[in-house]
Each structure stands twice: as C-alpha cells, then as structure tokens.
N, C-alpha and C positions, 0 to 999 in steps of 0.2 A: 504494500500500500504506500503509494505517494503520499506526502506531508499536508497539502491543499486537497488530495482529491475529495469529490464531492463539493465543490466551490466552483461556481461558474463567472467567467467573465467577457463581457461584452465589449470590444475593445473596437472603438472609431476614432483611435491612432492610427497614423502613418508617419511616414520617415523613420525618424529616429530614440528620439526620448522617451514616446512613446510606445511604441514596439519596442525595446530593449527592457524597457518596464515586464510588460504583459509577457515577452517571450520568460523573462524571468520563474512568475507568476505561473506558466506551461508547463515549466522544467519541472517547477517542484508537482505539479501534479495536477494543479486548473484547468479544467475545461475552460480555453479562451476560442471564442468567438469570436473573429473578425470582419468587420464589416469592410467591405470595400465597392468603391462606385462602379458601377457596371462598365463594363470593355476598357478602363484604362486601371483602376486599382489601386494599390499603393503606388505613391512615385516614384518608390526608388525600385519598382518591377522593370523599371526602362533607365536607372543611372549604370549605363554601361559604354563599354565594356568596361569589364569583360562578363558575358554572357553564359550562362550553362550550355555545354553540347551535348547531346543526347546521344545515346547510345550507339548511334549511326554516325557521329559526327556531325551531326547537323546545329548548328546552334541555335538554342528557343530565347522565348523573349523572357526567359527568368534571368535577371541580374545579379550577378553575385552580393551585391552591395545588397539586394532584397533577403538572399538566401539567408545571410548571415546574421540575421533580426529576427527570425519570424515560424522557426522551428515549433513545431507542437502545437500549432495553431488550426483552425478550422474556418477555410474561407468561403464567408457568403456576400454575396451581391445583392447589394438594395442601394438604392436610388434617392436618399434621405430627403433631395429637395421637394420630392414627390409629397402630397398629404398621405397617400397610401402607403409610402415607404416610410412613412412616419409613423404610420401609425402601429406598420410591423415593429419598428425599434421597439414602440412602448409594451407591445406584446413580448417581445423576446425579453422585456425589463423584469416582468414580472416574474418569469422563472433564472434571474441572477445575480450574483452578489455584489458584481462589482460593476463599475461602467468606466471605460476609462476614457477622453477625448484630447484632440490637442486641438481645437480649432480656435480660432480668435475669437476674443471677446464678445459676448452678444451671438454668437453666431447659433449656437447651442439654443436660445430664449426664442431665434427666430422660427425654428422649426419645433417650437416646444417640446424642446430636447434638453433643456437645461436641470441642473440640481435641485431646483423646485419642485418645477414640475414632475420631475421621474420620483422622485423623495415622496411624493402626494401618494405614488403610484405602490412602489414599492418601499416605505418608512427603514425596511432594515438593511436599504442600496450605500454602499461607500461606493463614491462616485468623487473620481478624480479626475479635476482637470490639469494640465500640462501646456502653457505659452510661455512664451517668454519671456515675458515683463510681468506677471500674474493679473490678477481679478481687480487690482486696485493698483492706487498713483498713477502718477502723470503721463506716464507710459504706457499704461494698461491697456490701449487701444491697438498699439505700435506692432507688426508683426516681428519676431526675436530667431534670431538663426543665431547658428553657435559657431560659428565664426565672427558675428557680428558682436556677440556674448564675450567671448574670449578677449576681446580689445576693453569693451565696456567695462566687463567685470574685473579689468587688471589683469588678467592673467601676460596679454602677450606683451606687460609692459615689464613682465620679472621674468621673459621666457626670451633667448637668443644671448647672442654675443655681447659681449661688454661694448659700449662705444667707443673706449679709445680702444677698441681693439677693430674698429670697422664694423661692429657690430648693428641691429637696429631689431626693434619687435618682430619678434614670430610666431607662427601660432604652430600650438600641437599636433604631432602628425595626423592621429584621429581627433574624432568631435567629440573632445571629452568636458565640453557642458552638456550637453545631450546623453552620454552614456552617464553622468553623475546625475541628471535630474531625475533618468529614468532609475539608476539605482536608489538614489531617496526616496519615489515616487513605490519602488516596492515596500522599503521599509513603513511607509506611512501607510499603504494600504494593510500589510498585516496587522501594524497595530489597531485600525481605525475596525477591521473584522475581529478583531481581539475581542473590541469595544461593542460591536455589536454582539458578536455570544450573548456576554456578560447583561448589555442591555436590551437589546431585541432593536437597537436603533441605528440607524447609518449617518453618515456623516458627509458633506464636500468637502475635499482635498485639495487648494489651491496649491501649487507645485509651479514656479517660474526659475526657467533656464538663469537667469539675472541672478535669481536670489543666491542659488545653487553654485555657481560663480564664486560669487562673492564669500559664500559659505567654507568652500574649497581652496581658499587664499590661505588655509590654515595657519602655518608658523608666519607667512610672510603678512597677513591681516594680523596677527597678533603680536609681531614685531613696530610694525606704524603704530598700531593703536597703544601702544607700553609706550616705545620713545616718540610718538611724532612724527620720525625720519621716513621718509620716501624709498623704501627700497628702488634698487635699480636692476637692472639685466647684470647677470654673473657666468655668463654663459653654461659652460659645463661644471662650474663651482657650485660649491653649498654656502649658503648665506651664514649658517650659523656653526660649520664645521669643519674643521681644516684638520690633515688635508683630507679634500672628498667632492673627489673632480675625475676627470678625463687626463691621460697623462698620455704622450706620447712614448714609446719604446723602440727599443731596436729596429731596423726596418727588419719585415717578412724577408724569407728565404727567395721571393723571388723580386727583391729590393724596391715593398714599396713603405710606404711608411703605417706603420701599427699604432696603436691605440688598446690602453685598456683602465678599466674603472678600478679606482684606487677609491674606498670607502671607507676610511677610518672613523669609527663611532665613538670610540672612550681614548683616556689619556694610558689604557693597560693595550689597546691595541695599536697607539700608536708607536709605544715603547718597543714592542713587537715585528712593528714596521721597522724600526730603525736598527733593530738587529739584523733583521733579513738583509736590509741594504747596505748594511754592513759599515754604517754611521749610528753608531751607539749615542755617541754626543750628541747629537742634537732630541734626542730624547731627554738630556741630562741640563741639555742649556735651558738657564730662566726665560728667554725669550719663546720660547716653545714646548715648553716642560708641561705646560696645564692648555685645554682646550682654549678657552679663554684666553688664552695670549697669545697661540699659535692664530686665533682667529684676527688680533689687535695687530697681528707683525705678519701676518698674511704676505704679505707685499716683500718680505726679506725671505720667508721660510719657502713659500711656491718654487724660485728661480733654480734653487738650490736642490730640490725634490724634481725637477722637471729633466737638470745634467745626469742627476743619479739614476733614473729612469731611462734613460737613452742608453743605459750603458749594460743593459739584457734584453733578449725578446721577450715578447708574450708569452710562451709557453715557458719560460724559465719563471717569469714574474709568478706566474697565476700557480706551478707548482709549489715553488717557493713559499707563498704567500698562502694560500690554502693548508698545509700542514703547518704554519703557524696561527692558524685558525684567524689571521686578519682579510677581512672582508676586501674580494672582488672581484672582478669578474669582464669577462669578453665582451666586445658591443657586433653584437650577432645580427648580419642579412635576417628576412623570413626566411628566408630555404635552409639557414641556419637552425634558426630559430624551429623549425617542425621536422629538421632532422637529431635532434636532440638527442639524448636517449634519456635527459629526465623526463622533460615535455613527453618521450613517448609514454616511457612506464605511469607516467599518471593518467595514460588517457586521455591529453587534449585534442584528440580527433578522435572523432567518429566517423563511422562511414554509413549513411544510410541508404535504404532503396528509395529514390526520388520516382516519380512516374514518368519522367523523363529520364531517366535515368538510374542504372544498376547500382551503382557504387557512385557513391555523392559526398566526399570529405570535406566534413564542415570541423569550425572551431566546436569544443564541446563548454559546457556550462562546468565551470570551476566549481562550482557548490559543492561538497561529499558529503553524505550524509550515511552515517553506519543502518541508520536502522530503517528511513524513508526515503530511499537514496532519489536523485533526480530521474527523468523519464529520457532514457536515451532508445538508438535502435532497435528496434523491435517490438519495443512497450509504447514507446513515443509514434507520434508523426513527423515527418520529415516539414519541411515549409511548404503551403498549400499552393498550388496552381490557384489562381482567380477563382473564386467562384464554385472550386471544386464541392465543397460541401450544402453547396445551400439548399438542394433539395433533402439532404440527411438531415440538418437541423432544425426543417420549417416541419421537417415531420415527425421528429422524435420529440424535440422540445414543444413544437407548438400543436402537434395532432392535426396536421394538416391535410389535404387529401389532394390526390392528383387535379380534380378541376380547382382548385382553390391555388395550385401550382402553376397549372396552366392559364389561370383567368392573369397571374401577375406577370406571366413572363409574356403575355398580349402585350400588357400596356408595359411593359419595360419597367417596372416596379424592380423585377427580379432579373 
C-alpha cells in the first residue's frame, strides 16, 4: 500500500510548479487526475526537442520536458471555458480531495472554478493555488515565470561570477522557483489533508513562485537581514565558508584543464585538508586556524590553496581527500552523472512501458520509503498520452455511460 493511496487529486496545473507538485503527490500513491485542454494539453507536451521516439523510431509529439513532470498521472480532456466543461470539473470535485491550479488571478472565479465556490461544493476540498506573485499585493495580477522569479527574488543576483572577475547575474540551470514552489506546495497540501482528517474541513493554499524565492535565499536572506550588507555574486565560492569552492587541478591526461569541488565544513576538516596537501601550517596559522578568519582573510588564504591544487590531478585529489574523510567531489556531465554506479544502485532510473514506447528511462522520485514505498514501474503509470484516460474516469469516478460520453465529445466538451 502507497502512503496517499485512496486520496484523489484533480490537478489543472501545467508547466511546471504545478505538475512537479501533483507528480509528487502520484508517486506516493494519489490518484491524480489531470485535466488538460483538448488537442493541445499541457504546454510543455510541444517544448521540444527533444521528442520521445517510439519504438519504430518515429518521433511522437511527447516532449521530454513533458515526460519528466507528469508520471502516475491520469489524463482527461475537458474544455473548462465551456459551461459544460465546467460543470464536469464540479462533478469530478465532489469525489476528490485535492484541487490543484496554476492559473492567474481571477481566472479560477471566472468559470466558477475558484476556492469558494468548489469549498460550497465539497467543505472537506484542500484546494491549492500556485502563480507567481500569489492571491494578494500589488502584483497579484502580474503573470510570474521563474526565470522572471529568479532575478526578482535575488537569486541571480548571488548566483554567477564575481565582477571583478568579469562576472554578471545568472540564473540556475533548471527552474528551481518552480521545482521549490511545487515542493512546498506538497508539503502544505499534506499538512492542510492532515487538517482535514482531524476536522472534516478543507482549506485554500495560496503558494506564489515570489514568495518561494525569497523563502529559499536561506543563509544568504538571513545574512542581509543580521548585518544589513548586500551580498554579492561569489561565483563558485561559499559566502560563509572557506575554503569551499571550485579549485582548479592538474590538467586531464589528455591536457585539458580539470576542476574539482573542494568543501570544507569545520575547522577539524580543514586541518585535515592541510595535511593531505601536505601544508600543515596553514592549519596552525592564526590567520586561518578558525573558520571565521579563514573567511575574514579569504582574499590571502584562496591564492595560496588555488598553487597547491594545481600541483595533482583529480583523481589523486578526490582519492587522497576521500580517505581522509574531507569532503569533495567531481563536477560530472549528465552522461556522467547517470552513468554513476551510486546514482545507479539507488535506482535513479526507471524504465517504464510508455504506449509509445517499450522501455522509456525516466528520472525516478528520490522519496524511499521502507514501508509505503513510492509507485514506480509496474505499480505506477508511466506519463499519460493526452487524453488517454478520460473515458476511464468519467466512468469509474462519475458512472457515466457511453451516450453521456458521446453526447460530450459532439460538442467538444470532451
């Protein structure tokens, strides 16, 4: 038995925040429900390439960018702007627990689809919305993308190269406002179903990419707000911990130049460090003896760790350094990265049977759980082709019958 199952959720997200949410939400064991608009779907079914190929080689219109959000899902087609596709939502309300949406503002109230209203319908619904800028302030209308976020919320002004070093703001390689809202967005839906058990009552969930941002600035919002100071971009450095950065090393064997993450967390593993490299003193110097001074003298200790590091490869460094238990580690390609043999033995790939497709290797869901573990192949659903479920759920969930099927896909309801 899954951890959620018997929990159902109705889910008219798309992109991102929102499906990384709900796919969540799948994994542990939800029936999620997702609504998508008829012939076109989610948007990110067409942000490609690169495309899935199907067992012929042929390539279909599933985007991997879609694939990798949306596993354990059940897709139906309805037509929301419709009154009658409206009115199917409020029907599919009444047998689920959660609602989840990302739409803008107002937009929800217009097809009397908002928290209100579905709350009249169903009192024990947790019903989360997910925008940008949330349900209030002066932005609350604005539509919020997370690239847009990432600038807003500070991030890409602590993220990239230092300036006197040619540096300027960057943003993270994935949309991680979007994958952070959607994971707060889970945590506040369990607890808000906690709360219904206990009271038989549901709750709205305002969830804004912004706030979520700003939330996630953690040591560097908690550094400005103690001293005042404006952090700045430290490229591949740590603001509060030296050394613990990007070092360059010997060149590669076939002379290009290497790189590897050098993470010193306490003043016992820097001592540590300074053995391996075979400079005791500078563990022993007052200028560098305690974090806090290595981080004040920064600027003297770096130049001097950067020569001593030039003077072994990578694999000398990372053996070396690994059996004296000081933290660090290779900056690995993907093709690195999933040829691993940690990543493998933990199972971050799955392989599922897609309908297009025999063998379909997706990222799997980090969660492990000993005793309700997550819903992988063969228990699970792979991510739904358009539409694929919608005659299964208008008849299981809502008892519907073929002409009642037929009369919606006339008028394009369905």
């Amino acid at each position: 038995m899954n951890s959620l199952q018997g929990i159902r959720v109705l889910d008219l997200s798309r992109v991102l925040a929102g499906p990384w949410c709900t796919q969540n939400l799948a994994d542990l064991g939800a029936d999620v429900i997702k609504i998508e608009r008829p012939g076109q779907g989610d948007d990110t079914r067409s942000w490609g390439p690169p495309f899935l190929h199907d067992d012929q080689g042929q390539e279909t219109r599933e985007a991997a960018y879609y694939l990798g959000a949306n596993r354990n899902k059940r897709s139906v087609v309805c037509d929301i702007a419709q009154e009658q596709g409206q009115t199917l939502i409020r029907e599919l309300v009444r047998h689920c627990d959660v609602f989840v949406e990302n739409f803008k503002v107002g937009d929800m109230a217009r097809y009397g689809l908002d928290a209100r209203s579905l709350l009249a319908i169903n009192p024990r619904l947790v019903y989360c919305s997910i925008t940008g800028f949330g349900q209030t302030g002066p932005y609350a209308e604005r539509a919020g993308y997370d690239y847009a976020i990432q600038g807003m919320g500070g991030l890409m002004s602590v993220t990239g190269e230092r300036d006197d070093l040619g540096g300027g703001p960057q943003k993270v390689g994935v949309a991680v406002a979007d994958l952070m809202t959607g994971m707060y967005a889970t945590v506040a839906i369990l607890a808000a179903l906690r709360h219904a058990e206990r009271t038989g009552k549901g709750q709205q969930i305002d969830m804004a990419l912004l706030d979520t941002q700003v939330a996630m600035l953690a040591n560097l919002g908690a550094n400005y707000l103690v001293s005042g100071k404006v952090p700045g971009r430290a490229g591949n450095a740590h603001q509060n911990i030296v050394p613990y950065q990007v070092f360059e090393v010997a060149p590669s064997a076939d002379g290009q130049r290497d790189h590897l993450i050098l993470a010193v967390g306490n003043d016992g593993q820097y001592a540590k460090f300074c053995e391996v490299a075979g400079r005791p003193e500078l563990a022993s110097d007052p200028r560098f003896a305690s974090n806090r001074q290595r981080v004040v003298n920064r600027a003297e200790l770096v130049p001097v760790l950067e020569e001593v590091m030039k003077t072994r490869s990578k694999a000398d460094w990372l053996s070396a350094l690994e059996a004296a238990k000081v933290p660090c580690g290779a900056i690995n390609s993907l093709a690195e990265v999933f040829a691993d043999p940690q990543v493998h033995e933990r199972g971050m790939v799955k392989h599922w049977q897609h309908p297009a497709r025999q063998d379909l290797s997706l990222v799997a869901s980090p969660m492990k759980l000993s005793a309700t573990p997550v819903r992988g192949p063969g228990q699970g659903l792979p991510p739904p082709l358009l539409g694929q479920h919608t005659e299964e759920v208008l008849t299981s969930v809502l008892g519907w019958d073929a002409a009642k099927l037929a009369e919606l896909k006339t008028q394009k309801i369905i």
